[in-house]
C-alpha positions as CSV (number, residue, x, y, z in Angstrom):
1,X,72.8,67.6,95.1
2,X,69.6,67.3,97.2
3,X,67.5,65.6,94.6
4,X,68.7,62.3,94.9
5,X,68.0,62.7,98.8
6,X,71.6,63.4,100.1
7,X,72.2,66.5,102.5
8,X,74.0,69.6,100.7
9,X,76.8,69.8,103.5
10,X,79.3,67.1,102.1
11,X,82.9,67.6,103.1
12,X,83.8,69.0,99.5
13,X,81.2,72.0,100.1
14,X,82.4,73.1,103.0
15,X,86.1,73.3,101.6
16,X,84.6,75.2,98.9
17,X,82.4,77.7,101.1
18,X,85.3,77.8,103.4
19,X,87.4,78.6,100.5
20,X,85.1,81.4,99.0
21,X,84.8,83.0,102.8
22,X,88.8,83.3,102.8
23,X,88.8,84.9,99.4
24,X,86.3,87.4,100.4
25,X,88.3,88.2,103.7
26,X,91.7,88.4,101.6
27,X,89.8,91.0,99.6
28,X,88.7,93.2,102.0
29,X,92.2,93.0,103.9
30,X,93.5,94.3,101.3
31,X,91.0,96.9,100.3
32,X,91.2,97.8,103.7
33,X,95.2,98.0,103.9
34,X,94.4,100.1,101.0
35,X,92.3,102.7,102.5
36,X,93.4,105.6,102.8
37,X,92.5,106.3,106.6
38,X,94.0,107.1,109.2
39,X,92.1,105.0,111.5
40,X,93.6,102.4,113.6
41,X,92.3,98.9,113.3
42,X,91.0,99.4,110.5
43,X,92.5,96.7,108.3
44,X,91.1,94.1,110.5
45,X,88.6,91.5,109.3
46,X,86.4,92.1,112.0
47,X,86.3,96.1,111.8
48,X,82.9,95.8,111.4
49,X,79.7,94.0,112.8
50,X,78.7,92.2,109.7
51,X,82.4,91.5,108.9
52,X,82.1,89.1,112.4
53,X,79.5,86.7,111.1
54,X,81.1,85.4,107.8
55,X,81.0,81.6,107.7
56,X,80.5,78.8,105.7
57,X,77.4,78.0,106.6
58,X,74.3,79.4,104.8
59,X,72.6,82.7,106.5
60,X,69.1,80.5,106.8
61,X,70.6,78.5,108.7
62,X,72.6,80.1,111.4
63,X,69.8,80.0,114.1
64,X,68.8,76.0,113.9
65,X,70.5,73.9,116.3
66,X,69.6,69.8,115.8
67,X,70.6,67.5,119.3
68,X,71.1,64.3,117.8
69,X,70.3,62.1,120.4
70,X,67.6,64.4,122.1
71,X,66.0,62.1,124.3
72,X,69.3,60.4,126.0
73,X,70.8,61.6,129.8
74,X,73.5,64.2,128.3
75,X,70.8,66.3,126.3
76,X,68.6,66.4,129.2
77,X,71.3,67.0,132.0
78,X,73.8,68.7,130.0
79,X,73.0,70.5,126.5
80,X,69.1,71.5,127.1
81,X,69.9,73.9,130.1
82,X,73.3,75.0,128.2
83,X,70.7,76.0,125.4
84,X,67.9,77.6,127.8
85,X,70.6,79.8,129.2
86,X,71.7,81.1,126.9
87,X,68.7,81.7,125.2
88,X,67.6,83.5,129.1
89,X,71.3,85.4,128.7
90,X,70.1,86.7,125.3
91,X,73.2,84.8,124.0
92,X,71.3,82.9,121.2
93,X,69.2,84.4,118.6
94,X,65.6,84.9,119.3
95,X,64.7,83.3,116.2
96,X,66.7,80.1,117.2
97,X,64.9,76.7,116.3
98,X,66.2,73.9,118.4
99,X,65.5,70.0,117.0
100,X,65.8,67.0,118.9
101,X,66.6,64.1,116.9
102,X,66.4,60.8,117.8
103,X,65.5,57.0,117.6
104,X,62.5,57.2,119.7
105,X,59.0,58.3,118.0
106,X,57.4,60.9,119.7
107,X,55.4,64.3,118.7
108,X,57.1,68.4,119.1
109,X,54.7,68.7,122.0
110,X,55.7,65.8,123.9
111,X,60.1,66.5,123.3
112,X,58.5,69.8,125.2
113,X,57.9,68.2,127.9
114,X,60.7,66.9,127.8
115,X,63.0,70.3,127.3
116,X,60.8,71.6,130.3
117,X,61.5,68.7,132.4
118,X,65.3,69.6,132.0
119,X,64.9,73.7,132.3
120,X,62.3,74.0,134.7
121,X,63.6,76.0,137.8
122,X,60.3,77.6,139.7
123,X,63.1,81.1,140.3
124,X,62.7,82.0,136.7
125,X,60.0,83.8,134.7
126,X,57.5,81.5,133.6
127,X,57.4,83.1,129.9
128,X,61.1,82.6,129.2
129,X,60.3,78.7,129.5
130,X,57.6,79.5,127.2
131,X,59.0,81.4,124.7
132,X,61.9,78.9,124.6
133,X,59.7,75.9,124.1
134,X,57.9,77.2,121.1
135,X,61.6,77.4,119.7
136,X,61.7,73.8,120.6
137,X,60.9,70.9,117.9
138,X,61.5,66.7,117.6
139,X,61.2,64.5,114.3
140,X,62.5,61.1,115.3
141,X,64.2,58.7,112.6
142,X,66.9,56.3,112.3
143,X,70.6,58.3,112.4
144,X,71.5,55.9,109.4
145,X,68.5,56.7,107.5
146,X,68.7,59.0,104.5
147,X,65.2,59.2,104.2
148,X,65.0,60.2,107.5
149,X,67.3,62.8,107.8
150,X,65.8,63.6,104.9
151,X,62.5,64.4,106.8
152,X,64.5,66.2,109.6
153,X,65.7,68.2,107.1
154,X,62.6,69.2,105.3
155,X,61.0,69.6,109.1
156,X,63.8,72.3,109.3
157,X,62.8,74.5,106.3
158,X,59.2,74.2,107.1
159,X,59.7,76.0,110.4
């Protein structure tokens, strides 16, 4: 129901997505312990690449990570370089978008100053950072807002 401006992920979804990813698993387990192969391992779950990625959670947005709170002391010491290493580890997608979210009002460019203030380390390649702060992207707002996270949301799809 994201007409009358609440988010799509309500608790009831999720059973239900969670719900319709179990079915699909119980069917292939048992298509699987069907099979006539000899193979073993075969009637696991995860026998296959694309079988290791179901989730609840819609495909367009498996690479968007939001920080609520993006301009406090634990995303800057803590969860910014968690992020930029394992974006430099090739552990994160490359089409990852990162959003901070937060109280404070304040333009993409200058949360990247931010994010660089809390990955910079002069012994890394200069076009990591770079690549990694284009990923990067702010849209401040109350957290009790719906309007707001309205906007955070809409900020989301447009990138």
């Amino acid at each position: 129901n994201t007409g009358s401006g609440h988010l799509p992920f309500s608790a009831a979804w999720a059973a239900q997505a969670r719900a319709q990813v179990n079915k699909d698993n119980n069917q292939r387990q048992v298509a699987d312990d069907n099979s006539d192969s000899d193979e073993e391992g075969t009637g696991s779950i995860f026998s296959d690449e694309s079988r290791a990625f179901d989730t609840p959670v819609p495909r367009n947005l498996l690479a968007t990570i939001v920080i609520f709170g993006a301009d406090g002391d634990l995303s800057h010491k803590k969860i910014l370089p968690t992020l930029f290493n394992l974006w430099r580890r090739k552990l994160l997608c490359r089409d990852v978008l990162i959003f901070g979210y937060a109280r404070a009002e304040m333009s993409s460019e200058d949360f990247r100053k931010i994010v660089f203030k809390a990955i910079y380390n002069p012994s890394q390649p200069q076009g990591e950072r770079k690549d990694f702060l284009q990923r990067c992207h702010y849209q401040g707002g109350q957290f009790n807002d719906p309007a707001c996270l309205a906007a955070l949301r809409t900020s989301i799809a447009r990138e």
